[in-house]
C-alpha positions in Angstrom: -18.4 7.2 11.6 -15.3 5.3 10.7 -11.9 6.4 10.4 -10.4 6.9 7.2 -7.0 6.2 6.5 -5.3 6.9 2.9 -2.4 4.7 1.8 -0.4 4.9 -1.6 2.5 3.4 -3.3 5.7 5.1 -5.8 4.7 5.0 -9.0 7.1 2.8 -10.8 9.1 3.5 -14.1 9.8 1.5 -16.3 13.5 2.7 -17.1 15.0 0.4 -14.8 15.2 -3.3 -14.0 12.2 -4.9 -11.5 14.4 -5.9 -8.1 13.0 -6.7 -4.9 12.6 -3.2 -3.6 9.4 -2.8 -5.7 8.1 -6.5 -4.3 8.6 -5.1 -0.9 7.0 -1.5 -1.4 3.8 -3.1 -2.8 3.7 -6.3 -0.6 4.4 -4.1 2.9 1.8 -1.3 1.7 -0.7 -4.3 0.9 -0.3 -5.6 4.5 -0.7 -2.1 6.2 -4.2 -1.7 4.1 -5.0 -5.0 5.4 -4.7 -4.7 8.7 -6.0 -0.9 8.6 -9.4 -2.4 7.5 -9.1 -5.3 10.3 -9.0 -2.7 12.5 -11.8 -0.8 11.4 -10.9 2.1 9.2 -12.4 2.9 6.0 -8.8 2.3 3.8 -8.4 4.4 0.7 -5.3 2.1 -1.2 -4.1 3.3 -4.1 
């Protein structure tokens, strides 16, 4: 059985300006979920 492992992001509103925070949460979440399923677990990413 394989480890599961459940990873979200903010959910972003559009009242403001894109700036590079958003880039970074979705790119950094993105690597995590990547390397979680290298590693063997079943990744939930949403």
């Amino acid at each position: 059985m394989t480890d599961r492992y459940y990873i979200t992001t903010a959910i972003s509103y559009p009242n403001g300006k894109p700036h590079i925070g958003h880039a970074y949460e979705l790119i950094a979440t993105d690597a995590i979920a990547r390397f979680m399923r290298l590693d063997g677990k079943d990744v939930f990413f949403l």
